[in-house]
N, C-alpha and C positions, 0 to 999 in steps of 0.2 A: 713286454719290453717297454720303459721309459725312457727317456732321456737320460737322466744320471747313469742309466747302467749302459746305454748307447756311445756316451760319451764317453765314461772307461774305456770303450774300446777303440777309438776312434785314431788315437795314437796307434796304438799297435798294427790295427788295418794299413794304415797309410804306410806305415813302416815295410809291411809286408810280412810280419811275422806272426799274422794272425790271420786263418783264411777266415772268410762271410760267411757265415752260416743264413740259410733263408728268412730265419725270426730276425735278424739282426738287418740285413740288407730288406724287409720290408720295413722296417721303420726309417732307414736312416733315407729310403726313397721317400717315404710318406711326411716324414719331418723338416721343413725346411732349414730349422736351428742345424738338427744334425745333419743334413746333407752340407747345408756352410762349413760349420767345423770339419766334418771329414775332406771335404774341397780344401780346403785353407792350411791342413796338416801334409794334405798330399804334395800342394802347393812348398809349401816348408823344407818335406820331404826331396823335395826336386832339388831348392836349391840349395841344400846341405848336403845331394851327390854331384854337385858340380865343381863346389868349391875344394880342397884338397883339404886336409885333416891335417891343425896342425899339429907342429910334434911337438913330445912333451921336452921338457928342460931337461940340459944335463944333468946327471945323477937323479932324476927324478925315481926313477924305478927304484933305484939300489936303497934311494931313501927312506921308501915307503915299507918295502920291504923290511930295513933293518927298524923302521917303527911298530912295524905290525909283531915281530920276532921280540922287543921289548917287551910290548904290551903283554902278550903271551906269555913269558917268562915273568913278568909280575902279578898277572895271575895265577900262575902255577905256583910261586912263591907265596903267594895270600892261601892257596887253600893248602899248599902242604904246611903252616905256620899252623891254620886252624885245627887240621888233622891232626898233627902233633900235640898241640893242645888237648885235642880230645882224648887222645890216646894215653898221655900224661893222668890226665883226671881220670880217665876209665882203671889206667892200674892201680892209683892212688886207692879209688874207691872199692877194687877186687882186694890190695891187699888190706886197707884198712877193714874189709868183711870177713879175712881169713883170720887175721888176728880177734879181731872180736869174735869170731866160732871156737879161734885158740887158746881164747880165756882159760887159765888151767881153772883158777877160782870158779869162775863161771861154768867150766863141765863140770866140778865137782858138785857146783849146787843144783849143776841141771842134771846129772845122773841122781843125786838125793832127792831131789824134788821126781825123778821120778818112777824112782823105788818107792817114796808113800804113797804118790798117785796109782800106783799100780796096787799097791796094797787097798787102798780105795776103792775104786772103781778106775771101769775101763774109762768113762766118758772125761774126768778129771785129766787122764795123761794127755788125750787128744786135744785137751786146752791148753797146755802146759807145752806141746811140743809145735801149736801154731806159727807161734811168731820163729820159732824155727825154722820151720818150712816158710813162711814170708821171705824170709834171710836167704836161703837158697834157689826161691824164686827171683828175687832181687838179683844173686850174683848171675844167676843162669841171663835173664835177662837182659845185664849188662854186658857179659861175654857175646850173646848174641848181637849186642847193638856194635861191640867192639868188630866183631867178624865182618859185620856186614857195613861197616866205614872204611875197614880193610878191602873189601871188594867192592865196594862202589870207587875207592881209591886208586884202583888196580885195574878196570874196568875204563874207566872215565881217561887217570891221566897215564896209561900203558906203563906200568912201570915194571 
């Protein structure tokens, strides 16, 4: 036990909402600094239960209250705006991958392209149908990230 970590406690001791533990009460007897400090809190202590507490202003409660109820409702407003947002680009970018898969052009040349690859060999079509599989790793991917903003969403502000 040091001092700096003596001291932390020294409020709370005096306070009374922190019992002595033996490590702690042989330093602050062994330390003349922290015996001072702890005397001089208790001291404090004493005469801040004499004096009466005073009271807060009218409307003070109601006011704090309705700030803290703001605050809260403008950050609920901030992250359902961003949500949205995301939400927004996430379909954007599911349906502009459906349409490009719904290429008619494009299936026509990717079933041609892989009717000769097949005529070829096997290993040519599995190159041919890569970046295809990319594309649906892609959309899998962003549905999952869409799901799981939907439930952190859901989770976090109960809705």
């Amino acid at each position: 036990m040091n001092c700096a970590q003596a001291l932390d406690l020294v409020e709370p001791i005096a306070a009374g909402e922190l019992d002595v533990d033996p490590q702690v009460r042989a330093h602050i007897e062994s330390c003349p600094g922290c015996a001072s400090a702890l005397a001089t809190s208790r001291r404090i202590e004493a005469a801040l239960a004499v004096r009466p507490a005073a009271a807060a202003p009218e409307r003070f409660e109601s006011a704090v209250l309705q700030r803290i109820r703001r605050e809260r409702w403008r950050a609920e407003q901030h992250v359902d705006r961003l949500f949205n947002v995301a939400v927004a680009v996430a379909v954007l970018l599911v349906v502009g991958g459906v349409l490009a898969l719904m290429n008619l052009g494009g299936m026509l040349a990717a079933v041609s392209d892989i009717w000769g690859v097949m005529s070829v060999a096997g290993g040519e079509a599995i190159r041919n149908a890569a970046p295809t599989v990319n594309t649906y790793i892609a959309a899998a991917g962003l549905l999952l990230t869409a799901l799981v903003m939907w439930w952190w969403a859901d989770r976090t502000l109960g809705f």
